[in-house]
N, C-alpha and C positions, 0 to 999 in steps of 0.2 A: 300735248296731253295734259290733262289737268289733275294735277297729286291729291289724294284722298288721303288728309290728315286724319290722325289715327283716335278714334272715336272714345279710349278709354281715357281720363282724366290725367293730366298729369302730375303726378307725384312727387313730392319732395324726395331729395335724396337722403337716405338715412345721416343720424350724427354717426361720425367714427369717431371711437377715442384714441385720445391722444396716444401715437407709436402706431397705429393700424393704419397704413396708407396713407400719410402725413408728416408730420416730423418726427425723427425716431424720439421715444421714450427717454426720458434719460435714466441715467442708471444710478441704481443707489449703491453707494459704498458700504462696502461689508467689511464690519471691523471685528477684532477679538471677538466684545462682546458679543455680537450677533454670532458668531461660530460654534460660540459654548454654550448653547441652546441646543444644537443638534449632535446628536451620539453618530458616529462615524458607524457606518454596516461593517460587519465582520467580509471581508475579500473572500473568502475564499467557504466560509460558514463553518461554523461552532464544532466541537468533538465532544459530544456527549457520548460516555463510554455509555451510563447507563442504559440509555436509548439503542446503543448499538453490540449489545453483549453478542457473542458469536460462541457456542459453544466449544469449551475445550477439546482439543484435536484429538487427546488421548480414549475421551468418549466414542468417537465416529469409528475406532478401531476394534474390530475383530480380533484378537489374539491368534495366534498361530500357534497349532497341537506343538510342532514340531519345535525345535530353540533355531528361535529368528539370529538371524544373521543382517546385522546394521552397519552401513554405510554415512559417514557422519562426516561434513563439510560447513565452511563458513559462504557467503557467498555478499560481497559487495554491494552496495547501494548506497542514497542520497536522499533527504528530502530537503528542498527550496535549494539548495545550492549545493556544492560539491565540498564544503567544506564543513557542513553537518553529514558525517559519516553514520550510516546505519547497518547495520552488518544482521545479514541473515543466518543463524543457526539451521541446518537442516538433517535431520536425520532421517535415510531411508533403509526399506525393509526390502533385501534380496531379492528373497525368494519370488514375492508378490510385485516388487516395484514401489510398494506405497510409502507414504511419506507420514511416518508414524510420530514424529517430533518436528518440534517447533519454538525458536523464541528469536526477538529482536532487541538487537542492542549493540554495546559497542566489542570489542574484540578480549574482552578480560573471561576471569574465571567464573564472576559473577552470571555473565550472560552463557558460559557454558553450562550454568549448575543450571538453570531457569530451563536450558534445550533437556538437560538431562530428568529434569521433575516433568516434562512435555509430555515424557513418552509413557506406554499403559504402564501401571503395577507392576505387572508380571513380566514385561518384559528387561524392566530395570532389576532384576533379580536375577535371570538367566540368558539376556542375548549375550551373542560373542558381538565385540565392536570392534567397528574397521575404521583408520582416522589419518590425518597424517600429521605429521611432529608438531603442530604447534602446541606449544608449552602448556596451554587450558588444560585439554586434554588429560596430562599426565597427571594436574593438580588436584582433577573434579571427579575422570572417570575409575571405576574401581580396574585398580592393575592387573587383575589375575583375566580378565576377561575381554582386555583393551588392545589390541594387534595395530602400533604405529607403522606406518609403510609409507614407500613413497609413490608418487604416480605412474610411474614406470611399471609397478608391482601389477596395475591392474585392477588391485584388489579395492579401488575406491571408480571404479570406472562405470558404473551408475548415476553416482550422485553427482559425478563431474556432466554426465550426458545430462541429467533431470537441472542443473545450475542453465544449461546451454539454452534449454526446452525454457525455463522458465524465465532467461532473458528475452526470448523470439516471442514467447506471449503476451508478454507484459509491460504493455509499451511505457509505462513508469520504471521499469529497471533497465532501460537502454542506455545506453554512455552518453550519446548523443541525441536529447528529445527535446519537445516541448512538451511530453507529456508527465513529466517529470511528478513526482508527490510534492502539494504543498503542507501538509499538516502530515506530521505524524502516524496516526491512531485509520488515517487514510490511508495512508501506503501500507500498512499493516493488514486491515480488512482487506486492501484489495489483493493481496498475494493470498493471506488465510481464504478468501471465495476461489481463488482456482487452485490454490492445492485440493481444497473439497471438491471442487467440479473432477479436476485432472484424477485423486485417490474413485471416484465413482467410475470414471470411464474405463480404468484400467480393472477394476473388479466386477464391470458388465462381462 
């Protein structure tokens, strides 16, 4: 049988350059200089408070006719490592469930006065508060209206259940994650968006 050479012209094979199908490229060394021309990306991306203002908690709050009764606990956390401690301030409202205060910071009397300024006007004037002995407490909150007790008492057995609730949600406050906060200002929005999602669902 007799082969029919193929009627279209044959073609030069394109140039490739040099490293494309050939002999590798070689490489250029990268020194100092060449480094300090490029700004390194931020890992993990910027905290701009301005950018991310969340309104104050004590705003989102309905007062209660009746004298609120408060449930007040610290609750543990971390961001990037276990060895920057962040301590959650929490104050909750009996009657309702809600989580009427808020601040973050380290375990002094400083970050207790910032939970205490958290909470509405009116109710820093007249709730009875329920706590247990750590020292802040007795320094920041007014005496005539502050009931120390211990867990045993019961009488903090809310906030202790709402600490439990809000480790199971919040996969950045787990002992054991990879979901851990890297920045700051991060791990704070992210707990402030579900107390506000959690304060809505239980007053539908």
């Amino acid at each position: 049988m007799r082969l029919l050479r193929d009627a279209s012209p044959t073609r030069p094979f394109p140039h490739r350059p040099e490293g494309v199908g050939g002999s590798p490229r070689p490489r250029t060394r990268v020194t100092a200089g060449h480094r300090s021309h490029h700004r390194s990306q931020p890992e993990y991306g910027d905290c701009d408070r301005k950018k991310n203002v969340i309104q104050p908690l004590a705003e989102t709050i309905v007062p209660l006719r009746e004298r609120p009764i408060l449930e007040l606990d610290e609750l543990w956390s971390y961001v990037g490592s276990k060895a920057h401690k962040v301590w959650i301030w929490l104050a909750l409202e009996r009657q309702t469930r809600r989580i009427v205060g808020l601040a973050f910071g380290d375990r002094s009397d400083e970050t207790c006065r910032a939970m205490w300024r958290s909470l509405p006007p009116d109710y820093r004037k007249r709730a009875l508060l329920y706590s247990d002995y750590w020292e802040s407490y007795t320094n920041v909150l007014p005496s005539k209206r502050l009931r120390q007790v211990s867990k045993e008492s019961g009488e903090t057995a809310h906030i202790e259940r709402f600490n439990n609730t809000l480790r199971q949600r919040c996969a950045n406050l787990v002992r054991k994650t990879l979901s851990f906060s890297k920045k700051t200002c991060f791990h704070e929005h992210r707990i402030r968006l579900f107390i506000d999602y959690y304060n809505e669902t239980i007053s539908v």
